[in-house]
The first five atom37 places (N, CA, C, CB, O) and aatype in JSON, in Angstrom:
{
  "aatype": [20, 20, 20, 20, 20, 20, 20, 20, 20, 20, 20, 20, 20, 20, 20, 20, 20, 20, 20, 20, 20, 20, 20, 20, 20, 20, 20, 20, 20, 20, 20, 20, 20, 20, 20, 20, 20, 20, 20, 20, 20, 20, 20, 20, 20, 20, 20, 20, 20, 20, 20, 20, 20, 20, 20, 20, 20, 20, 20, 20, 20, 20, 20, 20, 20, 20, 20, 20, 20, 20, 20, 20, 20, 20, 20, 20, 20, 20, 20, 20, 20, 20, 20, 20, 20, 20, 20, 20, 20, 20, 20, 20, 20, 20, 20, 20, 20, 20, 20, 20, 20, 20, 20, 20, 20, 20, 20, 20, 20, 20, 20, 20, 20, 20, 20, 20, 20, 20, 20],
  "atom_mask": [
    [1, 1, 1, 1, 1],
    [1, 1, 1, 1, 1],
    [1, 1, 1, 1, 1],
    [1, 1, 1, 1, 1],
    [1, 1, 1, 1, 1],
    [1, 1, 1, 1, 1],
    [1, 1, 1, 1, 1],
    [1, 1, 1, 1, 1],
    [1, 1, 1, 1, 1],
    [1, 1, 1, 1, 1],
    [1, 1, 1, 1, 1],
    [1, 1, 1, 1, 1],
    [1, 1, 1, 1, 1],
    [1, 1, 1, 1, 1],
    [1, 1, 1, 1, 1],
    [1, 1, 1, 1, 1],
    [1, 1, 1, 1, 1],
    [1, 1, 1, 1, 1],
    [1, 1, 1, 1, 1],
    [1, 1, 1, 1, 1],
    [1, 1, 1, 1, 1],
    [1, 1, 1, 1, 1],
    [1, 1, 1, 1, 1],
    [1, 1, 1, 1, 1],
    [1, 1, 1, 1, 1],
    [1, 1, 1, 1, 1],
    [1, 1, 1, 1, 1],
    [1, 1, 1, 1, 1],
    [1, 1, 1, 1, 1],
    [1, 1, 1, 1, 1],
    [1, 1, 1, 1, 1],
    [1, 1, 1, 1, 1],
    [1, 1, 1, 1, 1],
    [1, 1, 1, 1, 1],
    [1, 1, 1, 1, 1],
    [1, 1, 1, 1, 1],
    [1, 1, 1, 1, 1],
    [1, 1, 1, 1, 1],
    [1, 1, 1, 1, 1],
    [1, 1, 1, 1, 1],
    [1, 1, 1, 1, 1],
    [1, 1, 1, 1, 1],
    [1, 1, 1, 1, 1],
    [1, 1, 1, 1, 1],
    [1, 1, 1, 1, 1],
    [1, 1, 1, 1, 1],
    [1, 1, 1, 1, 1],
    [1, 1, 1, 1, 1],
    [1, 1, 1, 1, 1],
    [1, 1, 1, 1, 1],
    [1, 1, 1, 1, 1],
    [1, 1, 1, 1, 1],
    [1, 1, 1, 1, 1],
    [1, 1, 1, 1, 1],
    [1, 1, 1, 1, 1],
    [1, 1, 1, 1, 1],
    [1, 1, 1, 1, 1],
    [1, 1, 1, 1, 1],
    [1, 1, 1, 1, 1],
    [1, 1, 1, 1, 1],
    [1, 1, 1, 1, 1],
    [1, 1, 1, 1, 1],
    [1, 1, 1, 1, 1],
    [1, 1, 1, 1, 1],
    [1, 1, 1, 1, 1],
    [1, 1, 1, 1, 1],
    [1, 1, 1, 1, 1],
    [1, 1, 1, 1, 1],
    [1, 1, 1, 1, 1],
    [1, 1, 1, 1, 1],
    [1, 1, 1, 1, 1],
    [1, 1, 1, 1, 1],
    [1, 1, 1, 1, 1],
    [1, 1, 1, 1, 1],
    [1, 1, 1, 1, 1],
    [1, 1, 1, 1, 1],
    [1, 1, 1, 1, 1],
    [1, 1, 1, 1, 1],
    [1, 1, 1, 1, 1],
    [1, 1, 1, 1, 1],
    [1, 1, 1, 1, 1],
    [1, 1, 1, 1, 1],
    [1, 1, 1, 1, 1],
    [1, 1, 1, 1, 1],
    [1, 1, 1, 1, 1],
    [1, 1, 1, 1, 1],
    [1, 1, 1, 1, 1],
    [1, 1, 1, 1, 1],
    [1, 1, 1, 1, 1],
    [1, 1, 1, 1, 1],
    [1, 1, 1, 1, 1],
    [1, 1, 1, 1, 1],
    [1, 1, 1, 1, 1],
    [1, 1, 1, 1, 1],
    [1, 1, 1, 1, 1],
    [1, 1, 1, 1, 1],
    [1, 1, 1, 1, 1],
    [1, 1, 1, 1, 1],
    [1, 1, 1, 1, 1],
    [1, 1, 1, 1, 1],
    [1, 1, 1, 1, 1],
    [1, 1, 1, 1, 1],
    [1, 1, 1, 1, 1],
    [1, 1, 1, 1, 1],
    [1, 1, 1, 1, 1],
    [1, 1, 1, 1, 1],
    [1, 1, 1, 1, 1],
    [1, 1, 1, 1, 1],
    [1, 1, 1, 1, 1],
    [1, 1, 1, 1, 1],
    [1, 1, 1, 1, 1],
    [1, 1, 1, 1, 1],
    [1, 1, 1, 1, 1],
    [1, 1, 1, 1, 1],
    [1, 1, 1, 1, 1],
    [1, 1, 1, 1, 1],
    [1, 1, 1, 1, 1],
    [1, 1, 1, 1, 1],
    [1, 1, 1, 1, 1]
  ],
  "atom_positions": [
    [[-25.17, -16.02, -63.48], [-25.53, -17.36, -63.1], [-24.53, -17.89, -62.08], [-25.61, -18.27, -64.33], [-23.31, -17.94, -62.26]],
    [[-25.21, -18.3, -60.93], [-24.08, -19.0, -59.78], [-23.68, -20.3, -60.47], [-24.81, -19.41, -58.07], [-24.47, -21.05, -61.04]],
    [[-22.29, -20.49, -60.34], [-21.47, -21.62, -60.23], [-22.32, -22.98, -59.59], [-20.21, -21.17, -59.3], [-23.46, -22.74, -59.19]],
    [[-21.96, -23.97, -59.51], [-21.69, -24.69, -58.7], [-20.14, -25.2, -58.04], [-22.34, -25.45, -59.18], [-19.05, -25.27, -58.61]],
    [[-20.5, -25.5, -56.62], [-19.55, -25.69, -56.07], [-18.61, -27.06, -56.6], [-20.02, -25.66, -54.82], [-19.31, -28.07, -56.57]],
    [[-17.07, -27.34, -57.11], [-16.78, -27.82, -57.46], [-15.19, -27.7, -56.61], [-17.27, -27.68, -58.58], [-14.44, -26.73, -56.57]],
    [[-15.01, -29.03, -56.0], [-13.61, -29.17, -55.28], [-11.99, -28.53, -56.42], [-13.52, -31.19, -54.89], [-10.96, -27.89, -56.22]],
    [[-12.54, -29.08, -57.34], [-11.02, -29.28, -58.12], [-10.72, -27.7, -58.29], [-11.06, -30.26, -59.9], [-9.54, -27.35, -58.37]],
    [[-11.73, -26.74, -58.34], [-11.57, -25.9, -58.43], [-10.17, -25.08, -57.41], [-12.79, -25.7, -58.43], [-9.34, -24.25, -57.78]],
    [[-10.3, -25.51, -56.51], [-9.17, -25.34, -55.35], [-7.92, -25.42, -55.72], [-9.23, -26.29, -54.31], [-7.02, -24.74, -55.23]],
    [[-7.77, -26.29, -56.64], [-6.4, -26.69, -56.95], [-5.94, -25.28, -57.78], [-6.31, -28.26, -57.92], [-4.72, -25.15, -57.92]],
    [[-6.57, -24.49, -58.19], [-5.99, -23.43, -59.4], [-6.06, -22.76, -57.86], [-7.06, -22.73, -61.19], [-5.06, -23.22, -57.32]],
    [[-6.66, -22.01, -57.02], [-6.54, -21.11, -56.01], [-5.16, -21.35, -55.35], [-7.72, -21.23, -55.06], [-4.61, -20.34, -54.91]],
    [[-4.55, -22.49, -55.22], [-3.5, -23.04, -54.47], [-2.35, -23.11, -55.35], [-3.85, -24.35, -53.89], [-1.22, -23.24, -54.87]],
    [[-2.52, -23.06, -56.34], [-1.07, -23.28, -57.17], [-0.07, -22.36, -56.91], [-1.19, -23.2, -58.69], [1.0, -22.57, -57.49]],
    [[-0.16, -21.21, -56.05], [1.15, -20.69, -56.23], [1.69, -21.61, -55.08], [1.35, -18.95, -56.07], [2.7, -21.09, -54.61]],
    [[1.48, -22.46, -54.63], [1.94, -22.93, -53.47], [2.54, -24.6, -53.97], [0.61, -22.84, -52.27], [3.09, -25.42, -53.24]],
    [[2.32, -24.68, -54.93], [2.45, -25.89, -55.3], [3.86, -25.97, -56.47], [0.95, -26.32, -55.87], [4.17, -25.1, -57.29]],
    [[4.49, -27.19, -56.25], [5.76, -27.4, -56.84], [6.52, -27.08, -58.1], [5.81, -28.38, -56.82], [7.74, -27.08, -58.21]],
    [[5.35, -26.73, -59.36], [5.38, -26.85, -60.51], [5.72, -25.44, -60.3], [4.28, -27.45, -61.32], [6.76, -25.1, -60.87]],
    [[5.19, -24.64, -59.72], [5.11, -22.87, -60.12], [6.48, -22.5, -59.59], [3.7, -21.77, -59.22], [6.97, -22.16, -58.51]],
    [[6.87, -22.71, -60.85], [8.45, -22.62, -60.59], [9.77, -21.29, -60.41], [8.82, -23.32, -61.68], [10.96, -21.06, -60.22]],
    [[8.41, -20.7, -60.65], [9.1, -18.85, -61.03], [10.19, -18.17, -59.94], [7.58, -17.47, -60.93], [11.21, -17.53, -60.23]],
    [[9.81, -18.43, -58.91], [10.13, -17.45, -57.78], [10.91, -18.41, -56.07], [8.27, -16.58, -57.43], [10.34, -19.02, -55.17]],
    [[12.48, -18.06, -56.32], [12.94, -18.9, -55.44], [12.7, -18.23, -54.31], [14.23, -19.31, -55.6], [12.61, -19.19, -53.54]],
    [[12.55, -17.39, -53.72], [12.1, -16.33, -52.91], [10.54, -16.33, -52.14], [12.2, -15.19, -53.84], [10.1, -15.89, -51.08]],
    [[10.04, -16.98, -53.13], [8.48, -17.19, -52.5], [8.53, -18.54, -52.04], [7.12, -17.01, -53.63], [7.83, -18.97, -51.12]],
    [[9.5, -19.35, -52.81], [9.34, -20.73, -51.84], [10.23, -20.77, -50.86], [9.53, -22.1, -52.54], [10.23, -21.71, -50.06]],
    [[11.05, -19.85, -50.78], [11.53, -20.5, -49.12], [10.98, -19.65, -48.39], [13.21, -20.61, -48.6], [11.49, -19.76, -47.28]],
    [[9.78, -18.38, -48.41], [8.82, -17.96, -47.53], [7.28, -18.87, -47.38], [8.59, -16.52, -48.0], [6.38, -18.89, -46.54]],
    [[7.46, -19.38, -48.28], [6.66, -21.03, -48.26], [6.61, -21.61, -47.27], [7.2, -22.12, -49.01], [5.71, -21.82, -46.45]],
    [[8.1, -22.02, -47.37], [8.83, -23.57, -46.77], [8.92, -22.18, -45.1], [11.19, -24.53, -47.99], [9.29, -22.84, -44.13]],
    [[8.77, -21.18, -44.83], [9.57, -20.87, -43.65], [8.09, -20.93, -42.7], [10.6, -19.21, -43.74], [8.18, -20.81, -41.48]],
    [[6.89, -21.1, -43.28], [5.56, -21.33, -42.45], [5.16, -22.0, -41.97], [4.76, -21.29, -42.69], [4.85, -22.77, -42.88]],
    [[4.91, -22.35, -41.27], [3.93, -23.14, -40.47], [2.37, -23.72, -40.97], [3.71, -22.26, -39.36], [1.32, -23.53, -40.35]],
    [[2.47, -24.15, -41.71], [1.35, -24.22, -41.66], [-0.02, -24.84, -41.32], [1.45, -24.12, -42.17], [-1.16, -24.66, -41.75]],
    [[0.54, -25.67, -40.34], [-0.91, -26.0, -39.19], [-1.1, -25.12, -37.79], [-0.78, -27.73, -38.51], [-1.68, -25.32, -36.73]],
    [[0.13, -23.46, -38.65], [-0.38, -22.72, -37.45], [-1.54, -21.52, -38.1], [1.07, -21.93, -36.56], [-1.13, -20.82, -39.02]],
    [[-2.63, -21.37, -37.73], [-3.67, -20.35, -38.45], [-3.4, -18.99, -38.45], [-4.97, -20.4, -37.89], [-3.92, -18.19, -39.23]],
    [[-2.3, -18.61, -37.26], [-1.45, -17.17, -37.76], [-1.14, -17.54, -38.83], [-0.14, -16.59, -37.03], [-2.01, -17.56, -39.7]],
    [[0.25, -17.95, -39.16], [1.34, -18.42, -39.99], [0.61, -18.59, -41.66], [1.99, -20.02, -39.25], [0.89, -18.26, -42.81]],
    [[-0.33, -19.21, -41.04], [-1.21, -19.47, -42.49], [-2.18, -18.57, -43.17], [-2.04, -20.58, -42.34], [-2.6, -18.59, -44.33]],
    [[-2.48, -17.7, -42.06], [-3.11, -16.17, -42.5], [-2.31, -15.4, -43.21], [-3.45, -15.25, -41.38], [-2.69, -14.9, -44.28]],
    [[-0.57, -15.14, -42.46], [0.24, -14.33, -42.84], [0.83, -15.0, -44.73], [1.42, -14.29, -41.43], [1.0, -14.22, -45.67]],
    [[1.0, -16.38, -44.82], [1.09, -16.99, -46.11], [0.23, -16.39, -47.04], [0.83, -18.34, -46.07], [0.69, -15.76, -47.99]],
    [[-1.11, -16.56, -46.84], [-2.35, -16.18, -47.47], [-2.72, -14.8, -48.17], [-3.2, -16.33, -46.53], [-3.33, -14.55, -49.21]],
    [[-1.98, -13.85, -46.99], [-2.12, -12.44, -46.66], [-1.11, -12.14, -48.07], [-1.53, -11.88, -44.85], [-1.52, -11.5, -49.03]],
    [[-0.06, -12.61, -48.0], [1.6, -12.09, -48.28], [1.05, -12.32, -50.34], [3.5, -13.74, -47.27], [0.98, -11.39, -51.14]],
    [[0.73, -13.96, -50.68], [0.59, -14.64, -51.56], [-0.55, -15.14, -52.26], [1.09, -15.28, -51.27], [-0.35, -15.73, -53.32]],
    [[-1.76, -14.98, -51.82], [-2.67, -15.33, -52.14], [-3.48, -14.03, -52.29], [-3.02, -16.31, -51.38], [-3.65, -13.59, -53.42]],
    [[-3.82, -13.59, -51.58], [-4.19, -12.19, -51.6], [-4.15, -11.6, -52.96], [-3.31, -11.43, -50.72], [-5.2, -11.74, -53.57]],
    [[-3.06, -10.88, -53.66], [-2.84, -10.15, -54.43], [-3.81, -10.68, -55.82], [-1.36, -10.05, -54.46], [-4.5, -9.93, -56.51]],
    [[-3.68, -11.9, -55.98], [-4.0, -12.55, -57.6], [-5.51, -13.08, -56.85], [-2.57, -14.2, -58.46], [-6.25, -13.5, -57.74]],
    [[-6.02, -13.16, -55.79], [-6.86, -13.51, -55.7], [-8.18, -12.26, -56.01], [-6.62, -14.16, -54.62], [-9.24, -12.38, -56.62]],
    [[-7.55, -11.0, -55.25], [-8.49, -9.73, -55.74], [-8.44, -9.36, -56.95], [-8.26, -8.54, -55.12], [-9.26, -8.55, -57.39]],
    [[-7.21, -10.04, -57.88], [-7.02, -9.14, -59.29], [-8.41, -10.17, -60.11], [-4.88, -9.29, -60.26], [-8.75, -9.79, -61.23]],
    [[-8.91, -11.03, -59.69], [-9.78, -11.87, -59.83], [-10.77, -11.15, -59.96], [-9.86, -12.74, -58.99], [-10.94, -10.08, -59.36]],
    [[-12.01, -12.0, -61.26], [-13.35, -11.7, -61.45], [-14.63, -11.83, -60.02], [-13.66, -12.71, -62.64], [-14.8, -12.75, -59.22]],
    [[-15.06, -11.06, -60.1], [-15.9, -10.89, -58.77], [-16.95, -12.38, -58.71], [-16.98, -9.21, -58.88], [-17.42, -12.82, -57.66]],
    [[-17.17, -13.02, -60.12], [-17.89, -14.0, -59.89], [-17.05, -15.74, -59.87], [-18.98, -13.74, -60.98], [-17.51, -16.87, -59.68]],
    [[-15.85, -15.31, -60.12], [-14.61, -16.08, -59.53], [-14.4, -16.26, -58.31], [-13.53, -15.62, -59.83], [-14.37, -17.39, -57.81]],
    [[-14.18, -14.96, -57.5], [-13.91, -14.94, -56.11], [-15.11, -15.97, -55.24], [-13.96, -13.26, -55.65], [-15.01, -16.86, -54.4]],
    [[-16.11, -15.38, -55.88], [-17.56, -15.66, -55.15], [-17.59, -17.05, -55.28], [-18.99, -14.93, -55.84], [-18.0, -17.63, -54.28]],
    [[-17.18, -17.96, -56.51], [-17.22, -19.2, -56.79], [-16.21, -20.21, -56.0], [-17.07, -19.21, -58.12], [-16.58, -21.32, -55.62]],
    [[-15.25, -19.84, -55.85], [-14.04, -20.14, -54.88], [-14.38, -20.16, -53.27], [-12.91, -18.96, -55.13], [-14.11, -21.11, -52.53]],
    [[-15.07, -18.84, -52.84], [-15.52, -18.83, -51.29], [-16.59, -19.68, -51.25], [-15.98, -17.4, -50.66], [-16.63, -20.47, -50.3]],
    [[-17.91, -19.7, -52.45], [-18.73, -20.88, -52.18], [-18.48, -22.34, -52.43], [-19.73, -20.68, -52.75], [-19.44, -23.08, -52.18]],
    [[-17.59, -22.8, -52.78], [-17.26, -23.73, -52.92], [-16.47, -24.38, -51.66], [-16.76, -23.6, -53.97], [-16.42, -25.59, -51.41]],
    [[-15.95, -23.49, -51.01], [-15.49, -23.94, -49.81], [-16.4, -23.9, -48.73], [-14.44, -23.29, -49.48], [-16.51, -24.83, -47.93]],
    [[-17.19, -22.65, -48.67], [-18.3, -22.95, -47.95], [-19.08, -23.98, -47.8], [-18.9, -22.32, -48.17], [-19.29, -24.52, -46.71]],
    [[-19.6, -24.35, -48.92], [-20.4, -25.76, -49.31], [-19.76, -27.15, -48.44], [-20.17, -26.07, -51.19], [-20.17, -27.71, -47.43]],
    [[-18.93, -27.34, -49.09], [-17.99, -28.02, -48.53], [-17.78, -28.42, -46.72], [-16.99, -27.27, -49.05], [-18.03, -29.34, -45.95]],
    [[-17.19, -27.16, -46.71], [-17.5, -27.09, -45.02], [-18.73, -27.47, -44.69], [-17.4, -25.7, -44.35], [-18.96, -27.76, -43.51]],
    [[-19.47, -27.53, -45.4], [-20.56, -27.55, -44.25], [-20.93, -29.16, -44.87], [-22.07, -26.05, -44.27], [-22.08, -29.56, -44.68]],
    [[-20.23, -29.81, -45.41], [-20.62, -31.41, -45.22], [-19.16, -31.76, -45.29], [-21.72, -32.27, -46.52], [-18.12, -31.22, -45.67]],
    [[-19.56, -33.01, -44.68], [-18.05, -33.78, -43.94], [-16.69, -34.57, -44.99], [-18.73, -35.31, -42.87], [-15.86, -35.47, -44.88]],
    [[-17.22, -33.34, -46.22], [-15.29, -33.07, -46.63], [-14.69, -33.46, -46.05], [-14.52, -31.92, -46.63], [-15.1, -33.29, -44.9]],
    [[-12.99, -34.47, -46.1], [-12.33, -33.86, -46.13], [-11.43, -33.27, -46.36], [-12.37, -33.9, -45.93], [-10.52, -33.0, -45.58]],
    [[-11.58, -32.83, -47.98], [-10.47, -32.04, -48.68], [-9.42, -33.13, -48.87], [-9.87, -30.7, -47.78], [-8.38, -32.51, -48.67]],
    [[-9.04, -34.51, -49.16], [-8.18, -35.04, -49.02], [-7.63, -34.92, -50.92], [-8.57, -36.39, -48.13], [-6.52, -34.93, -51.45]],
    [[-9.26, -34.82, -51.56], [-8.84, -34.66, -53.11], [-8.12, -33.6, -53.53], [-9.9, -34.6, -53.95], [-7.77, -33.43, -54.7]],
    [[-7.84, -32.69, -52.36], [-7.7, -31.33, -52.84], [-6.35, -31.36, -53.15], [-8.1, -30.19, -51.87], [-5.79, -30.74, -54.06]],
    [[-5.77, -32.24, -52.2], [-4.13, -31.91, -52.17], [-3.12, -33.57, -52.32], [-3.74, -31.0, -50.29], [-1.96, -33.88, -52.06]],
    [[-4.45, -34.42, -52.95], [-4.1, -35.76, -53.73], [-3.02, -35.67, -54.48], [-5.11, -36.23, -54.63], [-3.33, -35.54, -55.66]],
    [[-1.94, -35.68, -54.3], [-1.01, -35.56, -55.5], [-0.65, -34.09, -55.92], [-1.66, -36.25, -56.73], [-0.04, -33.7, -56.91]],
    [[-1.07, -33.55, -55.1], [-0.54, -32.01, -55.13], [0.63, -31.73, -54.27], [-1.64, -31.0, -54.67], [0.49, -31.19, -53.17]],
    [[1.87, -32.1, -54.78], [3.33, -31.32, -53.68], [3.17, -29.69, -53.39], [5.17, -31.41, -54.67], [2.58, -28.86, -54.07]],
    [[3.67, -29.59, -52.52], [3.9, -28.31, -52.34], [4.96, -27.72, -51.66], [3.01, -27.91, -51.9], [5.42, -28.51, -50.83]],
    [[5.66, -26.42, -51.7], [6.6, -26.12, -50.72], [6.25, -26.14, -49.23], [7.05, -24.91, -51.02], [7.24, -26.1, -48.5]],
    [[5.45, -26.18, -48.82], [5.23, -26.53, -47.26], [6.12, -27.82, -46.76], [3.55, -26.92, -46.99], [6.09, -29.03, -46.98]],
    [[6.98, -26.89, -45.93], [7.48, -28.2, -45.03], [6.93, -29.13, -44.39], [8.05, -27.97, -44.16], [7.52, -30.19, -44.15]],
    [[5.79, -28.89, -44.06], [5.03, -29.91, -43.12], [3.65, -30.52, -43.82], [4.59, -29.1, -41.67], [3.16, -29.96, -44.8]],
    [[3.1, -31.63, -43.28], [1.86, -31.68, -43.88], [0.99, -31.46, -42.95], [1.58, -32.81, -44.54], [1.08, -31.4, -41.73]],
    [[-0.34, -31.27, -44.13], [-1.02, -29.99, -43.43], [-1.63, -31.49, -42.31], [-2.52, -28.65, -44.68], [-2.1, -32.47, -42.89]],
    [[-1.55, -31.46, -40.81], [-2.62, -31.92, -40.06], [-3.9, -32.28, -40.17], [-2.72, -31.35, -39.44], [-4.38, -33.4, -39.99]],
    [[-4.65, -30.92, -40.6], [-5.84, -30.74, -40.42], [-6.57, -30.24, -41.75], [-5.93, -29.91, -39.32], [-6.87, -29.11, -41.36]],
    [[-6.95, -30.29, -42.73], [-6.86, -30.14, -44.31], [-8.83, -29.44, -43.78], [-6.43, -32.22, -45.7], [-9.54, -28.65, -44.38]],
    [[-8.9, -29.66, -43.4], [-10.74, -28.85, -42.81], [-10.21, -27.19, -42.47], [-11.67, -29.83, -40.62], [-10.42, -26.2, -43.16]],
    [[-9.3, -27.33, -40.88], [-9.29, -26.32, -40.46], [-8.28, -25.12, -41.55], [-8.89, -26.65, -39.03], [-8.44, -23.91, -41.4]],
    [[-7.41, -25.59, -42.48], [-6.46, -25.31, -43.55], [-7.99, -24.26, -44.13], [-5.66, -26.99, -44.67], [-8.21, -23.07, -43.94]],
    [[-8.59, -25.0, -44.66], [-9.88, -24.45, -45.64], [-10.72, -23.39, -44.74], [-11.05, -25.86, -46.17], [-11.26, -22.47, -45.35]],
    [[-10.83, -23.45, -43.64], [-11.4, -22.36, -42.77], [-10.79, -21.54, -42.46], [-11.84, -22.61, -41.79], [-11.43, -20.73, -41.79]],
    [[-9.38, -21.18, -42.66], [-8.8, -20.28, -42.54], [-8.72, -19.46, -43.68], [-7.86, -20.61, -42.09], [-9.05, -18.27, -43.71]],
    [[-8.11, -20.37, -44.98], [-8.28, -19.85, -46.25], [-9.71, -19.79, -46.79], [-7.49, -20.59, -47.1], [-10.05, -19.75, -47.98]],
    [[-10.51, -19.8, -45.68], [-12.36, -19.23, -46.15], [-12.41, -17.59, -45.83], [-13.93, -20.16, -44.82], [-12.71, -16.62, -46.53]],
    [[-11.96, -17.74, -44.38], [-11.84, -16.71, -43.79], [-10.66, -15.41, -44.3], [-11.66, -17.28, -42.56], [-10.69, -14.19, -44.15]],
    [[-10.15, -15.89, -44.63], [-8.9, -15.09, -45.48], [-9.53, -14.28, -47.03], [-7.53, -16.51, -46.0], [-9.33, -13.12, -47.42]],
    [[-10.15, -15.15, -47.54], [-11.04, -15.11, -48.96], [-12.16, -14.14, -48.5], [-11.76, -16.78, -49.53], [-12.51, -13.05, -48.95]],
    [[-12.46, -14.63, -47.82], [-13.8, -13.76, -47.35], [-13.28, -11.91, -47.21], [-14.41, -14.51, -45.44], [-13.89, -10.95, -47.68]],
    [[-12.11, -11.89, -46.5], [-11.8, -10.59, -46.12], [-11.33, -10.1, -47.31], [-10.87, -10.42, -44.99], [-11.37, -8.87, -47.35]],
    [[-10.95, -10.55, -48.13], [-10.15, -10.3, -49.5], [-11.54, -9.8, -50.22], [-9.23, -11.88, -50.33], [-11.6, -8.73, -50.83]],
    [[-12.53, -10.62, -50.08], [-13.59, -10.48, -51.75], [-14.17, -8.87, -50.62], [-15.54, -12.54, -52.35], [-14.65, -7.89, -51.19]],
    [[-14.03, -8.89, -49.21], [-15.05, -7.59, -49.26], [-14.2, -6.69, -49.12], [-16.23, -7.4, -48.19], [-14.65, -5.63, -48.69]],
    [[-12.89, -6.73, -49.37], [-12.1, -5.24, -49.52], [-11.69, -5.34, -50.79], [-10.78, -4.9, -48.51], [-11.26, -4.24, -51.12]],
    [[-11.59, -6.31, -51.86], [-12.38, -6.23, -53.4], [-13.77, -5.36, -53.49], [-12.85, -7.87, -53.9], [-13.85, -4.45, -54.31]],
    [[-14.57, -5.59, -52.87], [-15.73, -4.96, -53.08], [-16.1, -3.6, -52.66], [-16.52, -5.66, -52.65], [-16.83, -2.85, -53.3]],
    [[-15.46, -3.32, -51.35], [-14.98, -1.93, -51.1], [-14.22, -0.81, -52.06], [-14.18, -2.12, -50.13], [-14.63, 0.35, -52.17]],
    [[-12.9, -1.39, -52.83], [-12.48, -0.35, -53.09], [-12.75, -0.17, -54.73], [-11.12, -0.3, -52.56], [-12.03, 0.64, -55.31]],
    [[-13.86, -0.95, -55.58], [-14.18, -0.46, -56.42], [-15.28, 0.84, -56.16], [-14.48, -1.47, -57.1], [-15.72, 1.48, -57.12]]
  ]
}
């Protein structure tokens, strides 16, 4: 059964990025060393950190996460609930909280089909 698309959901995809996840001093100052209203910089974040726990993920998880952003995108979101009260190690704030989500669409996307490849 498909999901529905649900924003808050985002907030669990993003937590390693966020203040509370306190584990690893090492991942936050490769955090804090990004850019992130640059869409390299934010690929390479994505790539490095998001990536790994995102493929160890249920296939109808992944799928629920990319459609939910999809959805989204395509009406005039803009993600401002997403990161309401959400700190994070990013030095900067994000500019553009749309184009942020189209990158991390696009990032997700390449992740769920080389999930799906190498089973």
């Amino acid at each position: 059964m498909k999901r529905p698309p649900k924003l808050s959901i985002l907030r669990s995809l993003l937590f390693t990025y966020n203040i509370e996840n306190l584990d690893d001093s090492e991942r936050e100052i490769f955090i804090a060393s990004k850019n992130i209203n640059n869409d390299k910089e934010l690929t390479e974040l994505f790539d490095t950190l998001t990536k790994p726990e995102f493929i160890k993920s249920k296939k109808d998880e992944r799928e629920w996460h990319i459609n939910t952003i999809r959805h989204f995108l395509n009406t005039d979101e803009n993600f401002e609930s997403v990161f309401y009260l959400f700190d994070t190690y990013f030095n900067d704030e994000i500019t553009d909280k749309r184009q942020f989500m189209k990158v991390l669409l696009d990032c997700l996307d390449k992740y769920n089909a080389e999930a799906m490849n190498n089973k």
